[in-house]
Backbone as a chain_set.jsonl record, in Angstrom:
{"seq": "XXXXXXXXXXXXXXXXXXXXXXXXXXXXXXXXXXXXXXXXXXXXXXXXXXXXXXXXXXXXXXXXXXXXXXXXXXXX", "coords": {"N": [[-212.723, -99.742, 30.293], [-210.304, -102.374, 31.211], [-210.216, -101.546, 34.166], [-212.645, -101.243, 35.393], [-214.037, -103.365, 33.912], [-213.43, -104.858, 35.669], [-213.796, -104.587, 38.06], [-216.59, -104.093, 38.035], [-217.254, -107.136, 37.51], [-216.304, -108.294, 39.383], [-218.326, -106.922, 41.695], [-220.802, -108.61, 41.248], [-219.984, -110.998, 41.666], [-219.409, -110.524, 44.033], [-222.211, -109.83, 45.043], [-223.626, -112.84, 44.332], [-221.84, -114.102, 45.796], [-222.958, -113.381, 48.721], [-225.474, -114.216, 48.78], [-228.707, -115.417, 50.147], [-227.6, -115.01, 52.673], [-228.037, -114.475, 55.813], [-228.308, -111.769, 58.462], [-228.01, -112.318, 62.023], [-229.2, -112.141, 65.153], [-227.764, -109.099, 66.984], [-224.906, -108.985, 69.5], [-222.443, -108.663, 71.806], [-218.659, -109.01, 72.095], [-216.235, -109.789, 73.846], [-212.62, -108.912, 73.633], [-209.148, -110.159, 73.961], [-208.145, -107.944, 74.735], [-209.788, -106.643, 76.445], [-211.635, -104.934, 74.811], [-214.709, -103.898, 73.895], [-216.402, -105.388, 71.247], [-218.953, -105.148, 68.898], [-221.13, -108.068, 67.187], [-222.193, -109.787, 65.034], [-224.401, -113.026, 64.205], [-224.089, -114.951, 61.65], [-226.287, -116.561, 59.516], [-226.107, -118.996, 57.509], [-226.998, -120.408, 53.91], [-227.923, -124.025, 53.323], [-225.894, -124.943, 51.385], [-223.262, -123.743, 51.078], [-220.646, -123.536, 51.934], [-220.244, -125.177, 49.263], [-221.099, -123.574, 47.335], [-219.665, -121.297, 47.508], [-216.648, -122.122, 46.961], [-216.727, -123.15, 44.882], [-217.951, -120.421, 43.363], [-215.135, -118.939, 44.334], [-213.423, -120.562, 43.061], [-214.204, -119.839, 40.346], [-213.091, -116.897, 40.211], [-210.15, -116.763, 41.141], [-209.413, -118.175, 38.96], [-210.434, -116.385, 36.877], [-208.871, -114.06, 37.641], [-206.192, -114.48, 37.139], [-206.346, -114.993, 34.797], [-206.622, -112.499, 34.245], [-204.559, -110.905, 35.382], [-202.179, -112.003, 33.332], [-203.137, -111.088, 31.041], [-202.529, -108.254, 31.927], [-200.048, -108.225, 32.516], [-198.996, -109.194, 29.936], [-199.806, -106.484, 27.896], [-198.005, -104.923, 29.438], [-195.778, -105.326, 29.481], [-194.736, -106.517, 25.767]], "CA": [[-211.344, -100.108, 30.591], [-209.973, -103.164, 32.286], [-210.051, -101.797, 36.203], [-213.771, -101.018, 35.46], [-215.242, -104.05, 33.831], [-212.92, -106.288, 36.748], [-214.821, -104.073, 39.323], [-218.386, -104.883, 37.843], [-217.636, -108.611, 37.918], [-216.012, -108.582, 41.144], [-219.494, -106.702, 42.848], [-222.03, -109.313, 40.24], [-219.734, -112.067, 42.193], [-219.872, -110.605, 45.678], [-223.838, -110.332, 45.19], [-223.882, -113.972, 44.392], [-221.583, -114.83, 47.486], [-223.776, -112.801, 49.342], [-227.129, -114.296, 48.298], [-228.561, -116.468, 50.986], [-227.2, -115.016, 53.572], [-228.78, -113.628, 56.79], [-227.876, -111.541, 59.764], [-229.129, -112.682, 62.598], [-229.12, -110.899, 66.383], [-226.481, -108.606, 67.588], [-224.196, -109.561, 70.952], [-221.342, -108.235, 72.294], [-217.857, -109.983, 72.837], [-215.081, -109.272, 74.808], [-211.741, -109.432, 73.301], [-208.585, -110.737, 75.4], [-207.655, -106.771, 75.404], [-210.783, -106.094, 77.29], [-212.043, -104.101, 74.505], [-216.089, -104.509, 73.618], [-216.768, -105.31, 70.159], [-220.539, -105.885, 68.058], [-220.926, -109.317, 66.635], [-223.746, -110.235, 64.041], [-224.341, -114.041, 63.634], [-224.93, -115.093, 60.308], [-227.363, -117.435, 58.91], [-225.846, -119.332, 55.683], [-227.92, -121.228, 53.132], [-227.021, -125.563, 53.372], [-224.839, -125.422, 50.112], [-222.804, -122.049, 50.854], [-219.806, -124.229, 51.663], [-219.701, -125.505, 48.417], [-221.169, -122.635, 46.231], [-218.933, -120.532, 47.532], [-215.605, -122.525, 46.83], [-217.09, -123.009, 43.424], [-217.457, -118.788, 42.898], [-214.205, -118.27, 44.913], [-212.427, -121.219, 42.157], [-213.81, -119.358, 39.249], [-212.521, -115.332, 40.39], [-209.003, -116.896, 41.164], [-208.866, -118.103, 37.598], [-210.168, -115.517, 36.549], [-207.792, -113.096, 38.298], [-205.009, -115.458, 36.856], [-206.097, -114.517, 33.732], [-206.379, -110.888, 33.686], [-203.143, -110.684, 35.338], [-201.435, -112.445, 32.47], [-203.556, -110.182, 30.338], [-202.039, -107.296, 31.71], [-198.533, -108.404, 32.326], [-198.988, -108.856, 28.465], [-199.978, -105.133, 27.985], [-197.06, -103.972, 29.755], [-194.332, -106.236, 28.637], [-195.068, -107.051, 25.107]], "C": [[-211.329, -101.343, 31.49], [-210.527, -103.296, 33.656], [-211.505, -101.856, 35.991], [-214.598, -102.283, 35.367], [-215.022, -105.528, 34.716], [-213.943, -106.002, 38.232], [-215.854, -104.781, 39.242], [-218.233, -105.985, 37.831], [-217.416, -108.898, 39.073], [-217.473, -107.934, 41.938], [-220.201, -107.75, 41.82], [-221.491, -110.78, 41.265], [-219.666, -111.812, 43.41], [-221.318, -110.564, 45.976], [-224.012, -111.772, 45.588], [-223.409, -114.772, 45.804], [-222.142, -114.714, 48.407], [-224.919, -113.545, 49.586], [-227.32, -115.165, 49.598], [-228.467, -115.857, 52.551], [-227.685, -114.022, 54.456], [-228.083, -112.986, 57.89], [-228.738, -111.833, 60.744], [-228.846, -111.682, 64.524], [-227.63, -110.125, 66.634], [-226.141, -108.913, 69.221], [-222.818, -108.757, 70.704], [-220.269, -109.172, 72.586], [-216.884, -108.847, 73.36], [-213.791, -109.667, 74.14], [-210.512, -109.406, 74.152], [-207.535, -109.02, 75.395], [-208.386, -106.158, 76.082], [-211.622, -105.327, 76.685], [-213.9, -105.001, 73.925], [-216.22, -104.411, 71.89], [-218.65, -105.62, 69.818], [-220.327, -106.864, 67.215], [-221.894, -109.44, 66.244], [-223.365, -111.76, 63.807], [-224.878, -114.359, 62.153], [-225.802, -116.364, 60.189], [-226.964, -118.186, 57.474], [-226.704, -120.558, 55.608], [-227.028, -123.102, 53.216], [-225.938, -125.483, 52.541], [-223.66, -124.238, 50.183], [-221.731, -122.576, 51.168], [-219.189, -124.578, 50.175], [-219.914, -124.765, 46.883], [-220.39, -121.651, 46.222], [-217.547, -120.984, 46.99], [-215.697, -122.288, 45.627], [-217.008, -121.806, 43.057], [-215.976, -118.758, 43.105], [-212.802, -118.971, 43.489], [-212.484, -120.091, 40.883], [-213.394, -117.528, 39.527], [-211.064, -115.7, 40.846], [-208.475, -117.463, 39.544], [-208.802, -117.068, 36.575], [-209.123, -114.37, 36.874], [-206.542, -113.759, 37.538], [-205.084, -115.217, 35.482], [-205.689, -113.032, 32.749], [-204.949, -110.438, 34.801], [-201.876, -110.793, 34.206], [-201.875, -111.296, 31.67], [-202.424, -108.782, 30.656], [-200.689, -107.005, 32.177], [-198.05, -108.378, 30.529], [-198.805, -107.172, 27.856], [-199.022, -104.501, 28.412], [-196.104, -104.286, 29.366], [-194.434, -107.264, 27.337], [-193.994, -108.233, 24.611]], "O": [[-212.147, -101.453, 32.404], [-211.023, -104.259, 34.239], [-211.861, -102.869, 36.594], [-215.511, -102.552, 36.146], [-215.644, -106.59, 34.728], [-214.514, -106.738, 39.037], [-216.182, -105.747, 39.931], [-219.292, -106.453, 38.249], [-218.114, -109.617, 39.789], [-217.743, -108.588, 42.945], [-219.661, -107.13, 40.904], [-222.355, -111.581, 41.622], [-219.842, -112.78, 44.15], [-221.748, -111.133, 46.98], [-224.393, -112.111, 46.708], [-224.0, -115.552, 46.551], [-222.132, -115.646, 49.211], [-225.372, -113.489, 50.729], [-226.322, -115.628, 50.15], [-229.206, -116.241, 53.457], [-227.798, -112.853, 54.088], [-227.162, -113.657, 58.355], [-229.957, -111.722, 60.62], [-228.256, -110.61, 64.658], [-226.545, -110.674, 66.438], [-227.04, -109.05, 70.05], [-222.324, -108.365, 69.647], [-220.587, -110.159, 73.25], [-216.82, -107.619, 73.302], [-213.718, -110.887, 73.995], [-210.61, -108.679, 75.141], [-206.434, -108.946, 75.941], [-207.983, -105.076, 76.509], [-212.484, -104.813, 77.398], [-214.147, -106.184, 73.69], [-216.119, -103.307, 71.355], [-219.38, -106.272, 70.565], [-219.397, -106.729, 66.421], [-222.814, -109.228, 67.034], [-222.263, -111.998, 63.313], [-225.961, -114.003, 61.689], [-225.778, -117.131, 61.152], [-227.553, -117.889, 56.435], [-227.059, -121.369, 56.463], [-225.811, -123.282, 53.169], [-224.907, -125.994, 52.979], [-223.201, -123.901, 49.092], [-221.05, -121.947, 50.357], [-218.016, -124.368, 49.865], [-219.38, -125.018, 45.803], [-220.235, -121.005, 45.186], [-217.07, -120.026, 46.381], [-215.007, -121.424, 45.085], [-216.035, -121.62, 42.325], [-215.358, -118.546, 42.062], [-211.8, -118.388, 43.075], [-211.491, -119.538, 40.411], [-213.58, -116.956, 38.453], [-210.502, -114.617, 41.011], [-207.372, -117.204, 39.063], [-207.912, -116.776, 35.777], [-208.611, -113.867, 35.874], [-205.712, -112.851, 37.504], [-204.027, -115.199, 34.851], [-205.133, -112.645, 31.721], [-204.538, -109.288, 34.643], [-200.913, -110.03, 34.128], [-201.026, -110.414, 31.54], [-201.647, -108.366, 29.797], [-200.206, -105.875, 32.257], [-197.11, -107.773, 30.014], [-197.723, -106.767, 27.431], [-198.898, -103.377, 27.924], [-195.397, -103.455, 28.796], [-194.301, -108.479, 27.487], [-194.315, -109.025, 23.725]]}, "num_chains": 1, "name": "protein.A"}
């Protein structure tokens, strides 16, 4: 069905956004309610700027399509 095979591309394209990418030490901040949070720095790969825009362009078209798709489906 639809929701299923939008799922499996949506995790195949959060892998890929993923890839690359490191955690690096944990730290503590302070936020301006006094409360303590955990903070992981990350580590991204040189190009992750622009490989990411590139994924993020093609899952908004896509999304743009299977919307139409299933505005179709409901309102023939």
């Amino acid at each position: 069905s639809w929701p299923y095979q939008w799922a499996d591309d949506a995790l195949r394209a959060s892998k890929l956004a993923h890839a690359g990418l490191a955690p690096g030490k944990m730290s503590e901040q302070t936020n301006r309610k006094g409360e303590r949070r955990e903070v992981w720095a990350l580590a991204l790969p040189p190009d992750y700027a622009q490989s990411s825009a590139a994924l993020a362009k093609t899952q908004l078209t896509k999304s743009g399509y299977r919307l139409a798709a299933l505005l179709q489906a409901i309102w023939p």
